[in-house]
C-alpha positions in Angstrom: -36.2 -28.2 -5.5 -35.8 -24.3 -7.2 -31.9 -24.1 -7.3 -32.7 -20.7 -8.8 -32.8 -19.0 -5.7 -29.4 -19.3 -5.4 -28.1 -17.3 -8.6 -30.6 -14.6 -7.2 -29.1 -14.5 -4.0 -25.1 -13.4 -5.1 -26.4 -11.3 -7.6 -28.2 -9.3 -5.0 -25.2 -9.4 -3.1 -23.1 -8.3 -5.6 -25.0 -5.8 -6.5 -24.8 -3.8 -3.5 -21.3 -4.0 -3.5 -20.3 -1.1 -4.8 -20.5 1.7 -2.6 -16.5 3.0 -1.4 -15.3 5.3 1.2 -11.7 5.5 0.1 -10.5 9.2 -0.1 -10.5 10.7 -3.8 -6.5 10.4 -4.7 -4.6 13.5 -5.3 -0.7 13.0 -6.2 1.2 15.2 -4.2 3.1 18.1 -5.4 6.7 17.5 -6.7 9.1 19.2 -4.2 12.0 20.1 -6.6 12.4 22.8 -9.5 10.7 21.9 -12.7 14.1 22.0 -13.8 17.9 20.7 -12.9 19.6 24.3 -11.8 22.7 25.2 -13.8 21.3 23.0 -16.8 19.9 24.3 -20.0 16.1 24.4 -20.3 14.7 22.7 -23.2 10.8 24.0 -23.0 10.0 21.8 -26.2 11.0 18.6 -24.4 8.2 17.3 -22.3 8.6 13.6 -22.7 11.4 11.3 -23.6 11.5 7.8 -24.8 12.5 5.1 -22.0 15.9 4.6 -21.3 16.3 1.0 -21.4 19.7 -0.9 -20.8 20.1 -1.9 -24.3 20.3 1.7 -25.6 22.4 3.1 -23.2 24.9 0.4 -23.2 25.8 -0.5 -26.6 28.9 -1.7 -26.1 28.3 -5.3 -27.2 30.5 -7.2 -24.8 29.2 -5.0 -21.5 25.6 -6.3 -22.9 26.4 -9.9 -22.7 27.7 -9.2 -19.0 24.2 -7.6 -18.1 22.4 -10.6 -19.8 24.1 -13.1 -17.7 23.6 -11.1 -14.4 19.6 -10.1 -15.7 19.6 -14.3 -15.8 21.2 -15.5 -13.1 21.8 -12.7 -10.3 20.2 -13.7 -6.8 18.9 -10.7 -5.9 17.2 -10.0 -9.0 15.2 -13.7 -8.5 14.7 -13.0 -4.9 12.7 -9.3 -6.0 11.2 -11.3 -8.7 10.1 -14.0 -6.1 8.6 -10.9 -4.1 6.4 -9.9 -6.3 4.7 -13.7 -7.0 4.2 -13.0 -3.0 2.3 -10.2 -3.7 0.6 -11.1 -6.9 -0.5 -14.4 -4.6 -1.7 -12.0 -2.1 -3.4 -9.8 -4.2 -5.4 -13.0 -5.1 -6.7 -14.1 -1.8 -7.6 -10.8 -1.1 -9.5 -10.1 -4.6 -11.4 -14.0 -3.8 -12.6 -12.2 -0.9 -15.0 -10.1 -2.6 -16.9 -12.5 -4.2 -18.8 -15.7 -2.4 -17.1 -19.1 -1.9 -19.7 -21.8 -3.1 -18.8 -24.9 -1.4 -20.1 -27.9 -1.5 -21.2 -30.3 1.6 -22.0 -33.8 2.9 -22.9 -34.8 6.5 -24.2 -37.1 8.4 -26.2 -36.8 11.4 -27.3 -39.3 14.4 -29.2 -38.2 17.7 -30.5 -40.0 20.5 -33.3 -38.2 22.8 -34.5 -40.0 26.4 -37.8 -38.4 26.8 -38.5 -38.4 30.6 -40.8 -41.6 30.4 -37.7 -43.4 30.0 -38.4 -43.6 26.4 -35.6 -43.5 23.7 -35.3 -42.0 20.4 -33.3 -41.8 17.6 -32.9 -40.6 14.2 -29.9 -40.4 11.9 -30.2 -37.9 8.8 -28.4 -37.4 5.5 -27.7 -34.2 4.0 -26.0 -33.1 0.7 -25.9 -29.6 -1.1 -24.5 -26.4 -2.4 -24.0 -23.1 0.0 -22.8 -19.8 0.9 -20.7 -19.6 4.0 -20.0 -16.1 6.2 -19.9 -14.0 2.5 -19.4 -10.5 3.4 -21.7 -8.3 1.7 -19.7 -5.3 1.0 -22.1 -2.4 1.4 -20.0 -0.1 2.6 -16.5 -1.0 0.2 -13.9 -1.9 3.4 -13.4 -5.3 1.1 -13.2 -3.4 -1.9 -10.7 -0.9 -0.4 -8.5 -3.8 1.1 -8.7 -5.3 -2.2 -7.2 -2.3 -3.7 -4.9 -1.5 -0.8 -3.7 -5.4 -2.2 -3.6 -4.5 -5.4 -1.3 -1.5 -4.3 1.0 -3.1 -2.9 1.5 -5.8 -5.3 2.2 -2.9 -7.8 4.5 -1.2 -5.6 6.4 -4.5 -5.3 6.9 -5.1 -9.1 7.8 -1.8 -9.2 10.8 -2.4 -6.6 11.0 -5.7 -8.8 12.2 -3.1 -11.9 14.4 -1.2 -9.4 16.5 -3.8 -8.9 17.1 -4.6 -11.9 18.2 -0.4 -12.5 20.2 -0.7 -9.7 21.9 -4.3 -11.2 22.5 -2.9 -14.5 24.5 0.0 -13.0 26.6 -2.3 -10.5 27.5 -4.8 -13.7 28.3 -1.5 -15.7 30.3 0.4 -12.6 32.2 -3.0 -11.8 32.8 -3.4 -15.6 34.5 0.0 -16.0 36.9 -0.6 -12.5 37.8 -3.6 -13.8 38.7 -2.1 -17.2 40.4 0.9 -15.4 42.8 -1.5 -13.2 43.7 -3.7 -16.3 45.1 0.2 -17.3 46.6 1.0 -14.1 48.6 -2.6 -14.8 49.3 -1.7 -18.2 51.0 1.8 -17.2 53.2 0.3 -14.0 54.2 -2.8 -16.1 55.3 -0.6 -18.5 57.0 1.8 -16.2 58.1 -0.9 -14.2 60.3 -2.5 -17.3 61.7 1.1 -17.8 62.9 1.2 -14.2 64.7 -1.8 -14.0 66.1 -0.7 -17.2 67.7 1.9 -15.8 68.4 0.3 -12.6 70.4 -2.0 -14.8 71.8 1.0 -17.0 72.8 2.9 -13.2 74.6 -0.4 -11.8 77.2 -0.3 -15.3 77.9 3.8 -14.9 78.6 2.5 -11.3 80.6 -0.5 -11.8 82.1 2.0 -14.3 83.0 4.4 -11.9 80.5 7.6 -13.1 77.7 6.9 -11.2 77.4 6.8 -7.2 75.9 4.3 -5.1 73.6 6.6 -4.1 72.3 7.0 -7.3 72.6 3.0 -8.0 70.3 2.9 -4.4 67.5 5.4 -5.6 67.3 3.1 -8.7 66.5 0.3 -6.6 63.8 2.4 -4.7 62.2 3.3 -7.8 62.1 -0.6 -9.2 60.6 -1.4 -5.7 57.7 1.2 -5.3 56.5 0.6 -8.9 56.6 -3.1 -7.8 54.4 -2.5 -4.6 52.3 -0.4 -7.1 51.7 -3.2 -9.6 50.7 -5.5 -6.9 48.4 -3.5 -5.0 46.6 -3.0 -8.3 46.7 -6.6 -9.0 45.2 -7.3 -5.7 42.3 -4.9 -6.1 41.6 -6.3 -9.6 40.9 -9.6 -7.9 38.3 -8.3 -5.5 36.8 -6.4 -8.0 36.6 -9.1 -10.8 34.9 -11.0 -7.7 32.4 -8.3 -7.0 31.3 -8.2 -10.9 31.8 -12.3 -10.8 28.6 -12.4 -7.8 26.9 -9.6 -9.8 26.8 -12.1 -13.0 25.7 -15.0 -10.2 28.4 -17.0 -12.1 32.1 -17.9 -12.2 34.9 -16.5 -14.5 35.4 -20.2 -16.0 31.9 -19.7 -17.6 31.4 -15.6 -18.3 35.0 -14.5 -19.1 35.2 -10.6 -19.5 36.5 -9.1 -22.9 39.3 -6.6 -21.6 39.7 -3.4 -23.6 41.0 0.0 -23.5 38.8 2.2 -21.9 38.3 4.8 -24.7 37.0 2.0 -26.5 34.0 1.6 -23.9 30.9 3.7 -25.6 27.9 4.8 -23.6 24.7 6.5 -25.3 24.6 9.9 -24.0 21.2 12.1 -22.7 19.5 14.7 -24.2 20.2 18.1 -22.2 17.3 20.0 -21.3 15.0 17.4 -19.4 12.6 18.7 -16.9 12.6 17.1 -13.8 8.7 16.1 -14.1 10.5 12.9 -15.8 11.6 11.9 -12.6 8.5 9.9 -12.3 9.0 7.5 -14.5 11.7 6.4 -12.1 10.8 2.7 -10.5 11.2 3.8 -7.0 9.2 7.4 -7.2 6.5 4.8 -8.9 7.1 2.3 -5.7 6.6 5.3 -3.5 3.2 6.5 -5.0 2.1 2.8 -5.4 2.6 2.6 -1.1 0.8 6.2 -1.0 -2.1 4.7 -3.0 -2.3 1.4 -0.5 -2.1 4.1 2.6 -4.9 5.5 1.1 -7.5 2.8 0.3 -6.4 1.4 4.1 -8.6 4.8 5.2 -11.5 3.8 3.0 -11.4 0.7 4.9 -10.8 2.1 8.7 -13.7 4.4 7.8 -16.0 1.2 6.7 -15.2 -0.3 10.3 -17.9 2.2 11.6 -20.8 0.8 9.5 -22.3 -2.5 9.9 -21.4 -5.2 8.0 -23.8 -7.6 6.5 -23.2 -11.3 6.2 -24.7 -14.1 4.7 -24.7 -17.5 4.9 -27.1 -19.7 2.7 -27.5 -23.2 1.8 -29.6 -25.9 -0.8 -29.6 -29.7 -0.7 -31.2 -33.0 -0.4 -31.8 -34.6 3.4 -33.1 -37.9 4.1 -32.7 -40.5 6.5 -31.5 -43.0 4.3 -28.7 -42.6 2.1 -29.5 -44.7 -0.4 -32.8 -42.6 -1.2 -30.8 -39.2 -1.1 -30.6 -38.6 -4.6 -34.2 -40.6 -5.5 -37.3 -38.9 -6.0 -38.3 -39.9 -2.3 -35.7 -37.4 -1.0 -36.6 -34.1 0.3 -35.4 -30.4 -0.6 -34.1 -28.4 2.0 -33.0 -24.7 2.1 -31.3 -22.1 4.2 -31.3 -18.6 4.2 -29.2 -16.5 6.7 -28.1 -13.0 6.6 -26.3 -11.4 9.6 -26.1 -7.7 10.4 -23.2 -7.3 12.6 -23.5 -3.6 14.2 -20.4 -1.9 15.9 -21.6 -0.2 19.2 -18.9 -0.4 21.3 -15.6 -1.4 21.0 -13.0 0.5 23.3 -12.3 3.2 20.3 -10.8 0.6 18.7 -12.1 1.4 15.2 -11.3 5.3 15.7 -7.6 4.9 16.9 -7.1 2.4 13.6 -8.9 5.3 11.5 -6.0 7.2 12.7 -3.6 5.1 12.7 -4.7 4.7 8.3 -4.6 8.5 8.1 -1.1 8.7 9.7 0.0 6.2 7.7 -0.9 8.1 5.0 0.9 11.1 5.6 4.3 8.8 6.4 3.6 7.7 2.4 2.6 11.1 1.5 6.5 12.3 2.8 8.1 9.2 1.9 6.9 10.1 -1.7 8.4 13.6 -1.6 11.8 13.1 0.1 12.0 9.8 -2.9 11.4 12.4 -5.3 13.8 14.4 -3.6 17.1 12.6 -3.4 16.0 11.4 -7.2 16.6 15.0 -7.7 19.8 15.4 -6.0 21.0 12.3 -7.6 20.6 13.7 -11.0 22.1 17.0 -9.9 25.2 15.4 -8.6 25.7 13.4 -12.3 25.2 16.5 -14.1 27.0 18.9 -11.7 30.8 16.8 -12.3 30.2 16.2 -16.0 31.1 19.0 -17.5 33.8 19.6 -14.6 35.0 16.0 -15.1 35.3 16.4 -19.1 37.4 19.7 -18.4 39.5 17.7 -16.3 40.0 14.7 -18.4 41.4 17.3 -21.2 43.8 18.9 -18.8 45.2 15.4 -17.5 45.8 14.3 -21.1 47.4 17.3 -21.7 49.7 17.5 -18.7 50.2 13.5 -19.8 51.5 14.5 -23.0 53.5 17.3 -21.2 55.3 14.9 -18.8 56.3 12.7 -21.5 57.9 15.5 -23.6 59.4 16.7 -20.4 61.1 13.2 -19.7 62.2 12.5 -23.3 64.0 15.7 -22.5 65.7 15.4 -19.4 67.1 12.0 -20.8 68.6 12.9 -23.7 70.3 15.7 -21.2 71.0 13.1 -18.7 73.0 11.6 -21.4 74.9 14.3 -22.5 75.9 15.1 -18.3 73.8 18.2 -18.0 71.4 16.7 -15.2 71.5 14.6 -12.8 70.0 11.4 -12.0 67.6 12.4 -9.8 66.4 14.4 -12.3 65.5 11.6 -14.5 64.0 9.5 -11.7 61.6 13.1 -10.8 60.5 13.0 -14.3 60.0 9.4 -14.2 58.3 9.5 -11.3 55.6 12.3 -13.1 55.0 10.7 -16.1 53.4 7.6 -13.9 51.6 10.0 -11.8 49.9 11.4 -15.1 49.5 8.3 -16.9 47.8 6.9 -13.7 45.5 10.2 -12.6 44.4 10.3 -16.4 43.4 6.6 -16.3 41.4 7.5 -12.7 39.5 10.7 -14.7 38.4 9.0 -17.3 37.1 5.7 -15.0 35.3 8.5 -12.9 33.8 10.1 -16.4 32.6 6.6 -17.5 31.0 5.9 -13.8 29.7 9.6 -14.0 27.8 8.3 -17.4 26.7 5.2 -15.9 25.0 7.0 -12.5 23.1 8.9 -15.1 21.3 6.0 -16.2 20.0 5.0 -12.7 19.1 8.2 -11.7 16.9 9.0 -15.0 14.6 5.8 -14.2 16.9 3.3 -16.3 14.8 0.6 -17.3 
C-alpha cells in the first residue's frame, strides 16, 4: 500500500492556500490636534518611555496596596479569564486551516435477497488514516476568519491591560480619599477638643456672672456641629476603606493600610510637551484598532462567500473480511480520493447582504476607533486643564489657612482682654475649620488630578 499519496495530497492543499481577499488596512486618521491646546509644545519629544505603575507610584506602601489588588481583585481574574476565552478561540479557529487526520475502524455486515429467493452476505473490516470535509482555502475566507480570531483575541488582552490601568487608578484614587478623611478627622478632633474647651471656659464666665446664657448656648452649638462633622467623616471613611478593601479583593485583617499625611504621599510627575500621537499606546485606543482590524478581515471573508469552495475528503487503510487477517499480508489496500467543489448560484442574496453587513461593521469600528481616541483626548485635557488651576489654588488655601489662624490667635487674646465678643471668637473659630478642611479637599483633588493622568496617558 503507497501511503505516500497522502503527504502529497495536504501539501497540495496547503499550497493553494494562500490567496486572501481581505482589504489592505489603513489606520484611520487621529481626530484630535497633534497637540493638547493650552500646553507647551515640546517638538523634540516624539516618544516617551512606558508609564508603568511602579514608576508613577513610588510611594512604597501605595505599591503594596496595588500588588495585593493586581493579585487578588475579581475583575482583573475575570478580564484575565477573557482573554484564555479568546486565546482558546483563536485556536480552534487557527486548527481550521490545516486538515484533521483521523484515524478509523469499522465494521461492516450486509445481507442481499436476490429475487431467486437467494441470500447473501458479507461482513467486511476496514482500518486506516483520512482526511474528512478539509476546506481547501483557495480563496482565504478561512484565513481571514482566522485572522479576524486572531483580532479579537488581541483586542481582548488588550481590554485585559485596561483593566488593570483602570485598577491601578481606583486602588490609588480610594488610597488618597482614605488618606484625605483620616485629615478631615484629624482637623475636627482637634477643633472639636478646642470647642468643648471653650464650652467649658464659657459655662465658668457664666456661673461667674460675665458671660450670658446665650453665649454659654452658642458654645454648645459649636461642640455639637463639629461633633455631627466628625461623625459624618467617620461614616464616609468606612465606606470608602470598603470600596479600597473590594478593590484589594481582601479584608482589612489581612492588608492593613499605612495612614499618613498627605503631603507625604509622592507621585512621579509627566514630562510637559507630549504630542497627542502618544495616545495610542493607550490599551483601549489599541482594543479599538484590534476590533477595526477583526471588522476588517470579516470582509475578506464575506467577499470569499462568492467563490467556490473546494473540499476534500480522502482516506487509506486495510479491508478484509476477516479481522484476524487485517493487518497480515493477505489483507488488501484500499484508497479514497474525494474532492468537492461546492459553487454558490443562488442563495436568496444571502452572501451580498452579509458582505454588507462586514463592510458596515467596519465603519461602526472605523468610528468607534475615532470617538476612543477622542474622549482619550478630552480626558487628558481635563487632567491638564485643573492642574495648574488646582496648584494655584492649593497655594491660596494654605495661605488663607495660615491667615485664619493668625486672625483667631488675635481675636482671642482680644477676647481676653474684653475688646470682642464671643461671637467673635466662635466666627473665627468657625473659619479656621473651614480653611483647614477646604485645604485638605484641594490638595486630595491635586493628588486625584495626578492619579487621572496616569490612566489617561495609557498607564501600564
Amino acid at each position: 500500500m503507497k501511503f505516500s499519496r497522502l503527504p502529497v495530497i495536504v501539501a497540495l492543499a496547503l499550497a493553494v492556500s494562500s490567496c486572501s481577499l481581505i482589504p489592505e488596512y489603513f489606520r484611520p486618521a487621529a481626530p484630535v490636534p497633534d497637540a493638547y491646546p493650552g500646553q507647551p509644545v515640546n517638538e523634540q519629544v516624539t516618544e516617551a518611555p512606558p508609564l508603568t505603575w511602579q514608576s508613577y507610584f513610588p510611594d512604597a506602601d501605595l505599591q503594596k496596596l496595588i500588588e495585593v489588588g493586581l493579585a487578588h481583585n475579581r475583575d482583573l481574574k475575570t478580564a484575565v479569564l477573557r482573554m484564555d476565552e479568546a486565546r482558546a478561540t483563536y485556536g480552534v479557529q487557527k486548527a481550521d486551516r490545516l486538515p484533521t487526520i483521523q484515524g478509523n475502524l469499522a465494521y461492516d455486515r450486509s445481507r442481499t435477497v436476490f429475487s431467486s429467493s437467494q441470500a447473501f452476505e458479507a461482513e467486511l473490516y476496514r482500518v486506516g488514516v483520512g482526511i474528512s470535509d478539509y476546506e481547501i482555502d483557495v480563496f482565504g475566507r478561512v484565513k481571514s476568519l482566522t485572522q479576524a480570531a486572531l483580532e479579537q483575541y488581541l483586542a481582548v488582552t488588550e481590554n485585559r491591560q485596561a483593566v488593570q490601568a483602570t485598577l491601578v487608578t481606583e486602588i490609588a484614587t480610594q488610597y488618597v480619599n482614605v488618606l484625605a478623611l483620616h485629615a478631615q478627622l484629624k482637623v475636627t478632633r482637634q477643633t472639636l477638643a478646642d470647642r468643648q474647651q471653650a464650652l467649658q471656659r464659657t459655662q465658668r464666665r457664666f456661673d461667674a456672672g460675665l458671660d450670658q446664657v446665650l453665649d454659654v448656648k452658642a458654645a454648645q452649638i459649636q461642640v455639637e456641629q463639629v461633633q455631627a462633622q466628625q461623625a459624618q467623616w467617620q461614616r464616609q471613611l468606612a465606606t470608602t476603606q470598603n470600596a479600597l478593601y473590594l478593590l484589594l479583593g481582601e479584608s482589612a485583617q489581612r492588608t492593613p493600610l499605612t495612614i499618613k499625611p498627605l503631603e507625604d504621599l509622592k507621585l512621579a510627575d509627566v514630562t510637559p510637551g507630549l504630542p497627542s500621537s502618544l495616545l495610542t499606546r493607550r490599551a483601549d485606543i489599541r482594543a479599538a484598532e484590534h476590533q477595526l482590524k477583526a471588522a476588517n478581515a470579516n470582509i475578506g471573508a464575506a467577499r470569499a462567500a462568492f467563490y467556490p469552495r473546494l473540499q476534500l475528503t480522502t482516506n487509506v487503510g486495510l479491508v478484509n473480511s476477516e479481522f484476524s487477517k487485517l493487518f497480515s499480508d493477505t489483507g488488501s489496500n484500499y484508497w479514497a480520493f474525494s474532492p468537492q467543489l461546492v459553487i454558490p448560484i443562488f442563495n436568496y442574496g444571502r452572501n451580498k447582504a452579509n458582505l454588507s453587513l462586514a463592510e458596515t461593521r467596519q465603519r461602526i469600528e472605523v468610528v468607534n476607533y475615532e470617538k476612543t481616541i477622542q474622549v482619550a483626548f478630552r480626558e487628558v485635557m481635563d487632567v491638564l486643564g485643573t492642574r495648574t488651576v488646582i496648584a494655584e489654588e492649593t497655594a491660596s488655601r494654605a495661605r488663607l489657612r495660615e491667615l485664619e489662624s493668625s486672625r483667631l490667635q488675635l481675636v482671642q487674646r482680644k477676647l481676653d482682654q474684653g475688646l470682642v465678643t464671643y461671637l467673635e471668637l466662635l466666627d473665627a473659630q468657625r473659619s479656621v475649620l473651614d480653611a483647614q478642611s477646604q485645604l485638605v479637599q484641594i490638595r486630595q483633588q491635586g493628588l486625584q488630578n495626578q492619579v487621572g493622568l496616569y490612566k489617561a496617558l495609557g498607564g501600564q
